[in-house]
N, C-alpha and C positions, 0 to 999 in steps of 0.2 A: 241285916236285920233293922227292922225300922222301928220297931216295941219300943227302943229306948229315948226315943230321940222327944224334943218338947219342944213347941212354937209359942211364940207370942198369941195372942189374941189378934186373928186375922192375919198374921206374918205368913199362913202356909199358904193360905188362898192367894196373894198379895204372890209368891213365888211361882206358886203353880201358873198362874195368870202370864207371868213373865217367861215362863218354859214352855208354856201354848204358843206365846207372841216368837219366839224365837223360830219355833217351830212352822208355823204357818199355820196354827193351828186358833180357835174359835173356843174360847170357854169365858163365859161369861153368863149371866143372868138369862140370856134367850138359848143359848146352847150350856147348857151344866155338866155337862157330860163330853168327858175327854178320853182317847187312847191313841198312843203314840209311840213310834220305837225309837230310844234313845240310841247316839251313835254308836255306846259298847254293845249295842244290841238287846240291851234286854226293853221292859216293855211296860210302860208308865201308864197305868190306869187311876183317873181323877174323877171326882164327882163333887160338886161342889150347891151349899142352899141354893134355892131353898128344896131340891131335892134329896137332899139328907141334913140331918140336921143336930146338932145344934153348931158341929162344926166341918171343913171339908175332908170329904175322906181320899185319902191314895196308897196305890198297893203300887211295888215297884217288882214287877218279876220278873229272875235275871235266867237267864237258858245259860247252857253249860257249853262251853267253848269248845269242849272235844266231839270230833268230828266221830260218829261211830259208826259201826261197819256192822254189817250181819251178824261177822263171828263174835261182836262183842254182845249182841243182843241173845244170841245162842247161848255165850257163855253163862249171862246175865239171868238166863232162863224165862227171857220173856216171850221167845217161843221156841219149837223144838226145831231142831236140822229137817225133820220130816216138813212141819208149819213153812219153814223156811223155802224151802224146794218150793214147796205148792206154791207159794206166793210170787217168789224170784222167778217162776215158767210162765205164771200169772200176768205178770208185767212184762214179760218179751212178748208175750203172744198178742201184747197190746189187750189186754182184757180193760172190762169199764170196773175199776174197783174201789171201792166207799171201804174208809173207815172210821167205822161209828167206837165210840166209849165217852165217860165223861172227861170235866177238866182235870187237868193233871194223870191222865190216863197213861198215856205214851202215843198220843194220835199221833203229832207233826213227828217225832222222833222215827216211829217204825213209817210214814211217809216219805220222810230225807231216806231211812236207809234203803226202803224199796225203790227209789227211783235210780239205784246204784245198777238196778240192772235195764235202765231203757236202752236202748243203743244208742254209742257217742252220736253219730252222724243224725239225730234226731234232734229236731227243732222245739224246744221246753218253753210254752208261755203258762208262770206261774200268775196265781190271781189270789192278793190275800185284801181283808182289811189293814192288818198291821203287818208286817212283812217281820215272818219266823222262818219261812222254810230257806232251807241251804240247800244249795243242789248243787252237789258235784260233779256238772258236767259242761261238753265247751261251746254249747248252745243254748243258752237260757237267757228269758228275758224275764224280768220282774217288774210285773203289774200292782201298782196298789192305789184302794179307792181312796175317793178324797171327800170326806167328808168334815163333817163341822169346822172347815178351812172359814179365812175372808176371801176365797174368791169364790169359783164356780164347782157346784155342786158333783162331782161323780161317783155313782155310787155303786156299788158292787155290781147289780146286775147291768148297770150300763157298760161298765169294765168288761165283764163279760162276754157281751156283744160285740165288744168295740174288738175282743181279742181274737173272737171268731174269725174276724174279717180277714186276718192275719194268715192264714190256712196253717197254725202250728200242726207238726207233728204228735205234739203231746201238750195235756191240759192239766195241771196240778190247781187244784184248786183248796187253799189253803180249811175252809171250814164253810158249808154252808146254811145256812142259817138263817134265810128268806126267798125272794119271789124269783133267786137266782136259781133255786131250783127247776123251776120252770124251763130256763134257759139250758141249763144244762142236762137234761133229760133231752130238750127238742137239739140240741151238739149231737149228743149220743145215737140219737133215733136218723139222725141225716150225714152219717160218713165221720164224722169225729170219733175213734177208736184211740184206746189206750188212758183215760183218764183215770189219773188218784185224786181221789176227794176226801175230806171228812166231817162226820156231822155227830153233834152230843146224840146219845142215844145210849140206850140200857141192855140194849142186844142186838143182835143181827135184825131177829123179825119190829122190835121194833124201831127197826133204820129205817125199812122201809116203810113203815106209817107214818114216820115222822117226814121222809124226802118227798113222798105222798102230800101230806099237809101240808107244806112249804110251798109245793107245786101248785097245789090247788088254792091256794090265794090267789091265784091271776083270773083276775074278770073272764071267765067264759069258759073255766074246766070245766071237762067233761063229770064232775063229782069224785067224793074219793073212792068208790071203789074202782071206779076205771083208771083214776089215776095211780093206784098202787099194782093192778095189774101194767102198766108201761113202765112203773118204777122194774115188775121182776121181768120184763122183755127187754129190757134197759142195760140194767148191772148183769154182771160176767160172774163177779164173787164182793163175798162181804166179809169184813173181817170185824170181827168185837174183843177188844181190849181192857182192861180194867185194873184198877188201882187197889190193891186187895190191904186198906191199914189194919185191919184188925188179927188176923192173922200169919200176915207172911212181911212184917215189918215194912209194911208200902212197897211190897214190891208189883212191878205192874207184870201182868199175863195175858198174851191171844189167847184167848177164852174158847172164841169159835171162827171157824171158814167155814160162809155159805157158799157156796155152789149155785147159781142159778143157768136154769134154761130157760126160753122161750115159749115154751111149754107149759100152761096153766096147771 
């Protein structure tokens, strides 16, 4: 908990500044805006004037070290043995599967435990901004973009691209979140099979207006209605998860499996 703690006048900035430089990382007056995973893993978000103000703000958010399995999620009741099946057949059959909900929902968490079923002898290139996902398996490589660094710029959708090249078996893509949508739809549409993604969203149906609008930021789409019918000839299934505080003491629940065809 960080509630208790108290800095001098300018001592937090002055530190954080020092945990950027360590890092290899850019926060200063031209870049104010920091995210980075510390080495216990958890995950140092800084914001510093004059984009907030009157002093710097940082949240440190730590993920939980236990490794979890299906049955724990089952137990957990965050989805049912039935939810479970469909998903787990989902992922061997190599389906293209998005999961959408807000932060702190259980995206990366029921991500890590769905990729328990890819098969071992499958080639895993993961692609995050800040590297969350675990994957327990004995082919994985971990991509992460590099942004507001001192050196040279790369950035998510160039990651992307660069991983293509790669001819992975599987594509984990930690959360998307801009013009990498683009990229990863034209993966899907040309022989790239079996990606988990996830993207903030309020439901299934709107996952796909939102991977829609992401996409359709690239100079020369087709608009969004065509772009949202490629998003549903694209995706396989959709999963919507949700963090329910007001009633069920935050506990998180798959809410819903889309199902998509081809088929308009």
């Amino acid at each position: 908990m960080l509630s208790g703690l108290r800095f001098d006048e300018g001592a937090l900035q002055t530190e954080l500044e020092v945990i950027a430089n360590r890092f290899g990382k850019r926060l200063d007056v031209d870049s104010p805006i920091m995210d980075l995973r510390l080495p216990d893993g958890s995950r140092l978000a800084a914001t510093i004037p004059p984009v907030v103000n009157p002093r710097p703000l940082m949240t440190n958010r730590k993920f939980t070290s236990r490794n979890f399995t299906l049955t724990d999620l089952i137990r957990s009741r965050m989805l049912t043995e039935e939810q479970a099946n469909t998903l787990t057949s989902a992922v061997r059959n190599a389906q293209n599967i998005l999961i959408a909900g807000g932060t702190g929902s259980g995206k990366t968490t029921l991500l890590n435990v769905l990729s328990d079923a890819i098969p071992d002898e499958d080639r895993i290139l993961t692609i995050e901004d800040t590297a969350e996902l675990s994957i327990r398996k004995p082919h994985v490589i971990s991509a992460e973009s590099q942004t507001d660094t001192h050196g040279g710029q790369v950035g998510f959708d160039d990651l992307l691209k660069a991983v293509l090249r790669h001819r992975p078996d599987r594509i984990l893509v930690g959360e998307v979140r801009g013009v990498e949508a683009r990229t990863l739809l034209d993966a899907m549409n040309t022989g790239h099979r079996g990606p988990l993604a996830t993207i903030h969203s309020s439901s299934c149906a709107q996952a796909i207006v939102r991977l829609a609008a992401l996409a359709n930021r690239v100079p020369g789409s087709p608009g969004i209605e065509a772009t949202e019918r490629e998003v549903r000839r694209s995706l396989d299934t959709l999963v919507f998860i949700s963090r329910d505080v007001s009633r069920d003491g935050g506990r998180r629940h798959v809410r819903e499996i889309l199902s998509l065809t081809e088929s308009e």
